[in-house]
C-alpha positions, 0 to 999 in steps of 0.5 A: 091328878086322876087315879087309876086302879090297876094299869090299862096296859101290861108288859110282862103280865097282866093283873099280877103286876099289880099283886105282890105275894106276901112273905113273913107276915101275920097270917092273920089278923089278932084273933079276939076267942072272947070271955066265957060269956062271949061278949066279944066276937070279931067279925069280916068276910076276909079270911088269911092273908094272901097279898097286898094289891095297888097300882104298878103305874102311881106314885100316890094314890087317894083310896078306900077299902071298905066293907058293908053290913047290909040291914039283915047282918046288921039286924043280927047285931043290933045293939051291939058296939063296934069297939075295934076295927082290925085292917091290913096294909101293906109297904107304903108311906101313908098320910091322911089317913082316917077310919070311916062309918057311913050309909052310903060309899057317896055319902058326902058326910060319914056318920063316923070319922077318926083320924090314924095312923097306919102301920105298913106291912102289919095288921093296924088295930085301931080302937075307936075313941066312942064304940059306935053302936049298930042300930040294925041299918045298913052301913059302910065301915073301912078306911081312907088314906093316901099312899106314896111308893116306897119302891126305889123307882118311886113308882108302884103302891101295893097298899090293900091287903086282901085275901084269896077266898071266894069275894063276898059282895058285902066285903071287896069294895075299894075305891079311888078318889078322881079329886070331886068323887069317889069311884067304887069297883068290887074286887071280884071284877078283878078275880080278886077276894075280900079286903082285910078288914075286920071288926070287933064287936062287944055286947051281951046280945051277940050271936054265939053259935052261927056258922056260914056255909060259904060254898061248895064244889062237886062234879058237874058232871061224873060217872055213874059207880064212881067214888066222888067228893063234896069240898066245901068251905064254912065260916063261923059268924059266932062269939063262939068256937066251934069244934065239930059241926054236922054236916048233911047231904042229900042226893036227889030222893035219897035218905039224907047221910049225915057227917060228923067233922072234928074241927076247930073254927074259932069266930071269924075263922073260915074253914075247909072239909072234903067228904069222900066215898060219894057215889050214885048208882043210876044215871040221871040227873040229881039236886044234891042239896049240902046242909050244916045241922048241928054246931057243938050239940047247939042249934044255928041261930041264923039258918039262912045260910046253911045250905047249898044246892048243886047239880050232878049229871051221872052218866054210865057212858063217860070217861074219866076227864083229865084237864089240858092245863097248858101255862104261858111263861117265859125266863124273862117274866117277873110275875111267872114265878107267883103263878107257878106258885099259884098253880102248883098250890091248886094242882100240884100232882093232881090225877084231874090234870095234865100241865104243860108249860109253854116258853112264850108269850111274853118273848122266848127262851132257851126252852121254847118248843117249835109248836108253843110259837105257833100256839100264840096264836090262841091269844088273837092278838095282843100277847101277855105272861102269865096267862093260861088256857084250859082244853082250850076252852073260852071260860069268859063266862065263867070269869076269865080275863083277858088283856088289850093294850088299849081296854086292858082287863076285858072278858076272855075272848079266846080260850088263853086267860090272865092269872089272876089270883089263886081263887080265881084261877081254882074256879076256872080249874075246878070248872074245867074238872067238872066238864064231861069226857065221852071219849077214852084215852090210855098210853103205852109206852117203851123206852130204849136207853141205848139209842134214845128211842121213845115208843108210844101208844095212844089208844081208847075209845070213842063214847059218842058219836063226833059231829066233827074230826077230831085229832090226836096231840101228843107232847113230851113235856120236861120238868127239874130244868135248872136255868134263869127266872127273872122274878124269882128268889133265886133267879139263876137257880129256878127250877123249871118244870112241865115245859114242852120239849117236842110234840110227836104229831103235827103241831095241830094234830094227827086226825083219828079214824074210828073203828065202827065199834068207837075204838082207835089206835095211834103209835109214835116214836121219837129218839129223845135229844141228849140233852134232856132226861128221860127221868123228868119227862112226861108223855101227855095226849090229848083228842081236840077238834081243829078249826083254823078260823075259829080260835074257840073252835078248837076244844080239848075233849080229853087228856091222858098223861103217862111218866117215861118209865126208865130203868133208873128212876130213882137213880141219879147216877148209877155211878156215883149216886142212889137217892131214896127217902124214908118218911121225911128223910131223904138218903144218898149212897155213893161219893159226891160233894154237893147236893141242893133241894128245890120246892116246886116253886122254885125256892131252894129248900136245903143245900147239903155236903157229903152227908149220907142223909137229911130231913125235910120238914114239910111233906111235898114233891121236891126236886134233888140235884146231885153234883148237878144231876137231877131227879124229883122226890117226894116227902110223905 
């Protein structure tokens, strides 16, 4: 019987249906820090753990999960013996199950084949009977195994573990066996990372001090006078820890500026750093070239893959842009609470993004919005959940995945996209914050608490000269709502957050009449329904041209976001309660009897009676619900 990675057609989500998050495992696999000598080092692409993927639709699957050391990696450690081979697997029955070294993932013959037996939900190490010693040719190494379902419905193997980093090309290959060959995908098709796989090497030759710069993220485009950051991940292909490492740029003609970064990387180790404070003082267009220059006081020994180059567009005439981040999800979808998590872990309240949630998409619920109905319409057909559009924007060419029900997962073709996993969903956002704005937008507001009415005015000013209309989009969004989520930990009691209540214009937008000098004015007014508080709401505006025969013809320009300022903000109750925090404590005055606190994702965090104060560990944004009344919090 044929095997098929993932399923061609979806229900209630597309691509995560066949992810499922990880929750209290090894983070990672067995670190090897090595003698003082440091011969021994581990090596991979895969950084932590993030989940474990298959196929939702199998009862047993035939697969491969492999990663390759092409000639030039493989020169670097030649003479050195692979003596261990560390590999991620998760809940499944496995029999049949092999390690493998090989020339080529078609080779008919391996050049090294043992037989295991593999551990589910753990990290396997597994000691090879002879060290196989790498002679500078390319090779293959993974595993090979068979995997049965241990769901209760005896459907769904989630065998491979994998990571949410960049895919290397060298280190995302899995493959399932069709019965006379093997067919070979790389995980990044998918959005994917690197399989977790790792290899131990020992040896006197090894490399000691070699780190990756494996990517870098700057804004594309950024105005000119204004602070900008350069992020950045590293890797350390050394036997060597490293505790400080230089890291240098340099923009356009400019002397080179040059930073120190205390921070510990152990072999194999993947580190994040953010330098801050970055401006340019003219327009123009600039080569920023990023370079590692010193590791602990010793010279690179391999410094082919120190250095990056991005380019930087600096205007005097462009606005600060906010991203349009409007989410599908509805109550009944089960893989919408990982997508929650997943954005929350990129977004969380970043200034760089305004987030709305619409309830459709796979069905309705109790909080679908009039508009989010007719916005269906962005997926020109065949519906799914989660999914998600940025400034209404087709981002096929930068990644993004749609669904059909017949080809499955093809590129995007309109603006709405599947979540696939973390590190693809970072890239279509970072993309998105990139873009350049050439039009302003502020918001002011007043609310009356006494008859409900929300006053709102939008104005700003238009940088360029728009070849076509554009319109004016106000929404009113709504977070802390309490309600069912299937899919999630504690289904019944998920909290809900940035769904659309109403939008104060038409559903396709109010059309803006510029002024000769560029600059606009709107004013809107809406009486808020009783039912919702004003305390969790949100004003979001945004410009976007229309055209309703072109779903990709209808990009967001710029957004602008605003809290409905209210009188008792930190007030749940002015009868009975005031909460407040101190640091990680959180303090409530007044009689009440019960109190329970929620992380963003949903996950209650802490249920309390009657106490005046408690501590939350971990910093964060929380919401607080008070004898069932709601506010949001936050942990510094």
């Amino acid at each position: 019987m044929k095997k098929h990675f993932f399923v061609s057609a979806f229900a209630a989500t597309a691509l995560l249906l066949n992810a499922q998050n990880i929750q209290s495992i090894p983070a990672s696999a067995p670190m090897y820090e090595g003698e003082e000598s440091a011969t021994s080092m581990e090596f991979g692409y895969c950084g932590e753990l993030s989940s474990t993927i298959g196929w939702s639709n199998v009862s047993e699957v035939t697969l491969r999960a492999a990663i390759q050391l092409p000639k030039d990696i493989a020169t670097r450690f030649n003479g050195a013996q692979i003596s261990k081979i560390l590999a991620y697997v998760g809940e499944a029955s496995y029999f049949e199950s092999s390690i493998f070294i090989t020339q080529g993932l078609q080779d008919e013959e391996n050049i090294y084949d043992q037989e295991i037996s593999l551990t589910p939900n753990s990290w396997n190490e597994i000691s090879l009977t002879e060290p196989y010693t790498i002679d500078g040719d390319e090779i293959f190494v993974g595993y090979q195994t068979t995997a049965g379902s241990t769901n209760s419905t005896g459907v769904g193997v989630y065998a491979i573990g994998v990571d949410n980093e960049e895919a290397n090309p060298y280190g995302d290959y899995i493959g399932t066996f069709s019965g006379e060959s093997w067919n070979y995908i790389h995980l990044s098709e998918a959005g994917l990372g690197n399989v977790c796989i790792r290899l131990v090497l020992t040896g006197d030759n090894l490399p000691q001090y070699d780190l990756e710069l494996q990517n870098i993220i700057v804004k594309e485009y950024l105005r000119t006078g204004d602070d900008f950051s350069i992020k950045g991940s590293i890797k350390n292909h050394g036997a060597k820890a490293i505790d400080f490492y230089d890291v240098q740029y340099q923009i356009g003609n400019n002397d080179p500026v040059t930073v120190t970064l205390d921070s510990r990387i152990e072999p194999a180790g993947i580190e994040e750093f953010t330098i801050e404070g970055i401006k340019t003082e003219t327009d123009g267009k600039f080569d920023i070239v990023v370079t590692i220059t010193d590791l602990d006081g010793h010279s690179d020994e391999d410094t082919s893959n120190n250095s990056l180059t991005a380019t930087i567009n600096s205007l005097s005439n462009l606005a600060t842009r906010k991203v349009l981040l409007e989410q599908f999800s509805t109550s009944q979808c089960v893989n919408c609470p990982r997508a929650h998590e997943i954005l929350e872990t990129i977004v969380g309240d970043s200034d760089d993004v305004a987030w709305v949630v619409h309830h459709a998409g796979y069905g309705y619920d109790t909080f679908t919005a009039d508009a989010s109905r007719k916005y269906v319409a962005f997926y020109g057909g065949y519906t799914y959940a989660p999914a998600l559009m940025l400034d209404r924007t087709n981002l096929a060419e930068q990644g993004a995945l749609g669904s059909s029900y017949d080809q499955g997962n093809v590129p995007s073709p309109t603006p709405i996209f599947q979540v696939t996993s973390e590190n693809a969903t970072r890239k279509l956002i970072n993309h998105s914050i990139s873009q350049p704005a050439f039009v302003t937008l502020n918001i002011e507001e007043t609310y009356n608490a006494e008859n409900s009415e929300l006053q709102v005015r939008i104005f700003g000013e238009a940088l360029v000269e728009f070849s076509d209309a554009t319109f004016m989009n106000v929404f009113i969004t709504e977070s802390g709502m309490v309600n069912y989520q299937n899919g999630a930990e504690n289904a019944n009691d998920y909290v809900h957050n940035h769904a659309l209540r109403t939008t104060m214009t038409p559903t396709w937008g109010d059309e803006i009449t510029y002024n000769e000098d560029g600059t606009f004015e709107k004013t809107y007014s809406l009486n808020l329904k009783s039912a919702w508080n004003p305390e969790n709401m949100e004003i979001i505006a945004f410009i976007s041209n229309y055209n309703e025969n072109d779903l990709n013809d209808c990009i967001v320009h710029n957004a602008e976001k605003k809290k409905i300022t209210y009188s008792s903000v930190e007030s749940i109750d002015n009868n009975k309660c005031n909460v407040w925090t101190n640091g990680k404590t959180v303090c409530i005055s007044g009689e009440y009897k019960h109190a329970e606190v929620y992380a963003m994702d949903g996950r209650l965090v802490k249920a309390i009676d009657a106490v005046a104060s408690f501590d939350i560990e971990n910093s964060g944004i929380y919401i607080i619900i008070v004898d069932g009344v709601t506010t949001k919090i936050a942990i510094k």
